[in-house]
N, C-alpha and C positions, 0 to 999 in steps of 0.2 A: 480043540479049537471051536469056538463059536459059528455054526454053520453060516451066521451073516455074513462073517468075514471074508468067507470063500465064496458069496455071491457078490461083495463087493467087490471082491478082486475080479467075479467074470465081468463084470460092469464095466468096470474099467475098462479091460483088453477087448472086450467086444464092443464094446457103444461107444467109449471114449474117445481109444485114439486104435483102435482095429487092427490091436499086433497082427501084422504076419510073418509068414516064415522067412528068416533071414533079419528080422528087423535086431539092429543092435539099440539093444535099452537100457536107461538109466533110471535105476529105483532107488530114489532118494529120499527114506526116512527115518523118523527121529527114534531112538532105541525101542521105547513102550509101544512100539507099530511092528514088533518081529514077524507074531501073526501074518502080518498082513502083506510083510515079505515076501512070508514062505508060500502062501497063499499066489502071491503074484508070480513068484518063484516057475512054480507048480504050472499056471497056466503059459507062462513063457516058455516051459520043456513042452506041454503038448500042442505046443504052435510052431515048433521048432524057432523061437526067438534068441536071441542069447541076452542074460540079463547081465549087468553090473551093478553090485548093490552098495552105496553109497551113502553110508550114518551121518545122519543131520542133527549133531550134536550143539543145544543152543550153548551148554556148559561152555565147551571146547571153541565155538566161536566168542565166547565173552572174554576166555580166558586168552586168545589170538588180540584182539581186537584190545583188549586191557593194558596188555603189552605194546601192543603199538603205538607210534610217535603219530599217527594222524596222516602220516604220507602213505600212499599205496600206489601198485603198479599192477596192472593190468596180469592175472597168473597165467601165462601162456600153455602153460600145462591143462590148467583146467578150461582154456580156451579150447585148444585141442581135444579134450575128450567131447567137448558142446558141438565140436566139429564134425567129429567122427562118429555122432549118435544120430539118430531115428527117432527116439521115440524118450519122451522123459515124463515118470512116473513122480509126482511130487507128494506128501503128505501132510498135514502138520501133527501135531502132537507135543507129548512134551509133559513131563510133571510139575514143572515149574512154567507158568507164562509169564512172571516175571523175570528170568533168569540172566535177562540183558537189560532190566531197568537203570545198571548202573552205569552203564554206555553212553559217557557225554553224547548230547546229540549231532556234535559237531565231526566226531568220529563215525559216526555210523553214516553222517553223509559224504566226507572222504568219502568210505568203504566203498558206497554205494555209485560214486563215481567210477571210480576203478573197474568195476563188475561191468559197470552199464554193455560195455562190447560183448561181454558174457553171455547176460541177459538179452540182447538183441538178438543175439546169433540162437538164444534157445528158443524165442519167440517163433520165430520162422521155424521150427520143427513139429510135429508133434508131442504134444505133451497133457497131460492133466494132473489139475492139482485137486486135492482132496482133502478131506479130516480123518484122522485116525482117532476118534472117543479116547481120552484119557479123562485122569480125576482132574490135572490140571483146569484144562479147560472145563470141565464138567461144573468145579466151583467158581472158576470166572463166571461162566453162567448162573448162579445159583443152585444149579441141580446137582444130585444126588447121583451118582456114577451110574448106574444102572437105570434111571430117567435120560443121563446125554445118551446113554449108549443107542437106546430106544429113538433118542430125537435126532442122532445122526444118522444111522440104518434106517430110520424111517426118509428121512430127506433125501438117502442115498439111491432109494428104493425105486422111488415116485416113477409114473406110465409117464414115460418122456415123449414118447408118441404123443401122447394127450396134450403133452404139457408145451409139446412146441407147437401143435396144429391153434390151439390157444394163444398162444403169444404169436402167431405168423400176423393178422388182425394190426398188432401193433408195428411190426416190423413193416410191413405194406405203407400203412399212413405217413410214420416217418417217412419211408423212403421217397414218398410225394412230397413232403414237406418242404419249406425253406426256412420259416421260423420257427422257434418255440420259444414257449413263454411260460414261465412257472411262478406261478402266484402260490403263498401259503403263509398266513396269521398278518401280522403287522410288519414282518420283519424282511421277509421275502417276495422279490420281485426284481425277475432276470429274466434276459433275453439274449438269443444268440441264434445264429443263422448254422443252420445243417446243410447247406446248398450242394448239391456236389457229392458227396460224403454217404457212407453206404450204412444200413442198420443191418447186426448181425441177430442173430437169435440162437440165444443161448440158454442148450437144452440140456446140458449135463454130456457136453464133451469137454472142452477145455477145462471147465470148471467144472466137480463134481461132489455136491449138489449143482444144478442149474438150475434157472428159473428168472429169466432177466432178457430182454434187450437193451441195445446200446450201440450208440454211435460216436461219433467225435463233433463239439462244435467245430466252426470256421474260429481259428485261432487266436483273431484278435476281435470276433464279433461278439463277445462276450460283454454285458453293460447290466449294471443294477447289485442288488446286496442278495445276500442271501444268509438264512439262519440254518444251520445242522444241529437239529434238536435232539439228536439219538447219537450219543456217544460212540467215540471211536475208539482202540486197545491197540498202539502200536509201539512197536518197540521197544515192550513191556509196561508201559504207560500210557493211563485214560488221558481221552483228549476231551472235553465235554464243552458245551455252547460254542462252539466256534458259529464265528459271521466274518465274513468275509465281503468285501465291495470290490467291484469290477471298474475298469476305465477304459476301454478299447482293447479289451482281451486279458489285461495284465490286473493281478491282486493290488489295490493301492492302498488298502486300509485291512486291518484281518487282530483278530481278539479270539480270546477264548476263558474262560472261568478256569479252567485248569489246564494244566499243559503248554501254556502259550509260550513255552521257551523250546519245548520242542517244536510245535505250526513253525516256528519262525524259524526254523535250523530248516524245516524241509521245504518252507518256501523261500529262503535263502541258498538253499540245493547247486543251481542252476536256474539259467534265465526261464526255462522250462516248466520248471517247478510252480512261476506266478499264473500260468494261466494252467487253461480246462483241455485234459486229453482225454478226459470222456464223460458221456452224461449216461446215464441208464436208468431204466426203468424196471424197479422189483414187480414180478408178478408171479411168484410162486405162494400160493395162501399156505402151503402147507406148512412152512415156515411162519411161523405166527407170535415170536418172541424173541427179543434181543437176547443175544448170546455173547455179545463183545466178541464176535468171530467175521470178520467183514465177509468171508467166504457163506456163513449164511446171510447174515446179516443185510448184504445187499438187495439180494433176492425177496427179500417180504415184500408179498402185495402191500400194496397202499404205500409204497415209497416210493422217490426217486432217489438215486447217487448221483454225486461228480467227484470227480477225481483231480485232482490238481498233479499236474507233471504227462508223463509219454500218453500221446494219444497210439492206439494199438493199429499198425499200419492197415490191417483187414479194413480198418472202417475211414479211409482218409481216400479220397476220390484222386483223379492221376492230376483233375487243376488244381486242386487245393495244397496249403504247405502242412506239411507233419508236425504237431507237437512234438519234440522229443525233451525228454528229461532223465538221467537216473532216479528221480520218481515217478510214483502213481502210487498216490494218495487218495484211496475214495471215503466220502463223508454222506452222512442220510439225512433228511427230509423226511420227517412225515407225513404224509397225502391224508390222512383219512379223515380230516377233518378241515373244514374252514380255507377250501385250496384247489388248484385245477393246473392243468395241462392243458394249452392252449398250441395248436399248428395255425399256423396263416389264420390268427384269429377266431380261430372255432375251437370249443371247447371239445377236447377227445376225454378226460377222465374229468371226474369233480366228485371232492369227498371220498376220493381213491375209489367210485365205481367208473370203467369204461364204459365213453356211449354202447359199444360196439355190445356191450353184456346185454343191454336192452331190446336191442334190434331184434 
């Protein structure tokens, strides 16, 4: 075994989500992650945790999902195990990342209704989701299997100490904030109020890589268009140019060059689906190349995301109301060129360097 892998699994159980004794856990990954199993496995016996291990087969859901008539019901069973866990270990992977592109979109949003109480009930747990390096993904990237391996262990790696005393700076200003404003090229210029609403900073717990803050706008204060110039890979299919126009919160106009029969299934989802459950800001440099992985992807300095669908309750204040959706769709923004970051009218980033980096 690859000695990285056994320091990614102590990463996780230590800095992620801090098994301890008695914790019942759920490790849910895709076959080509056995590794990273038995790894996890390993550190759950000397923490005295109990694990469940759980194959996250994409075959086996396309082949579920293919046969279905598009109706679903909420699996009460698998409610119950979400119930009865602590702690959930997520990974992706996979040798195929297409292997559900032939999943009308209109089925995987059923699906995804159905779950959504699933998904709620596992939010409120502990949990982290990660990459396990396959070739799949390796050639979605364009690299060479032994280049992703390199560029996921190194992402995996990074002084998260460092990396959240760094992003605290941002997390602070937000949280004084009441507007923001993001200007970038011709195309984009939007505005939305954060009043109320709390800025998380995330350092490589729930998500691992970390490298990002992020908050919720106010749900219907959202006004102006915006352009996501850095493609997106969902559902086994590139999403690319999408622009989107906002009207009192809600999407009233949305295109994209490719993919725009999927956009339109997930912002047809639910009413949830048309407006913003979360805005973020990438500030991890280490990450320094689109990878068609939103899990890095996010994360690169000199962007911003938003997400269209559930805003994540951590960041929604007790007066403000909750986005919710069976989605959360994040999309990127380039910053590092010709563009800024504006709170109550003052410029905090431009050309994706932070005031704060000069000070």
């Amino acid at each position: 075994m690859d000695p990285r892998i056994r320091e990614h699994a102590e990463t996780i159980v230590e800095h992620s989500v801090d098994i301890q004794e008695g914790d019942r856990v759920v490790i849910q990954l895709p076959n080509e992650a056995e590794d990273l199993a038995v790894a996890l496995h390993e550190c759950c016996g000397e923490r005295g945790a109990m694990p469940v291990y759980v194959a996250n087969s994409q075959r086996a859901s396309r082949a579920y999902l293919r046969a279905g008539d598009d109706e679903y019901e909420t699996p009460e069973h698998k409610q119950a195990l979400v119930e009865q866990t602590d702690v959930f270990i997520v990974a992706r992977g996979g040798a195929n990342v297409s292997e559900t592109s032939d999943i009308p979109p209109k089925t995987n949003a059923a699906y995804r209704r159905a779950l959504k109480p699933i998904q709620e009930e596992r939010l409120s747990k502990r949990w982290c989701l990660t990459q396990f390096p396959t070739s799949g993904h390796a050639q979605l990237a364009g690299m060479s299997t032994e280049a992703y391996e390199n560029f996921v262990w190194d992402a995996v790696s990074l002084d998260w100490k460092a990396q959240r005393e760094f992003q605290a700076e941002m997390v602070e200003r937000l949280d004084d904030a009441a507007e923001v404003r993001i200007v970038a090229g011709n195309e984009t210029d939007l505005t939305f109020s954060i009043a109320g609403n709390r800025t998380l900073n995330d350092y490589g717990e729930k998500n691992l890589p970390g490298g990002e803050v992020f908050t919720a706008p106010v749900a219907d204060s959202v006004e102006g268009s915006v352009y996501f110039d850095i493609p997106l890979y969902r559902q086994g299919r590139k999403i690319e140019d999408v622009r989107l126009v906002f009207e009192n919160g809600d999407v009233v106009e949305h295109s994209a060059e490719s993919g725009k029969e999927l956009l339109s299934e997930i912002l047809n989802t639910d009413d949830g689906a048309r407006r913003i459950g979360e805005f973020g800001v990438g500030m991890n440099r280490a990450i320094d190349q689109v990878t068609y992985n939103m899990l890095f992807d996010e994360k690169m300095g000199d962007t911003i995301h938003l997400a269209v669908g559930s805003a994540y309750e951590e960041t929604v204040g007790e007066d403000n109301e909750r986005n919710e959706s069976a989605e959360h769709v994040d999309m990127i923004v380039d910053m590092s060129e010709d563009s800024r970051i504006e709170l109550d009218g003052e410029v905090v980033q431009e050309n994706g360097t932070f005031v704060f980096e000069d000070e």
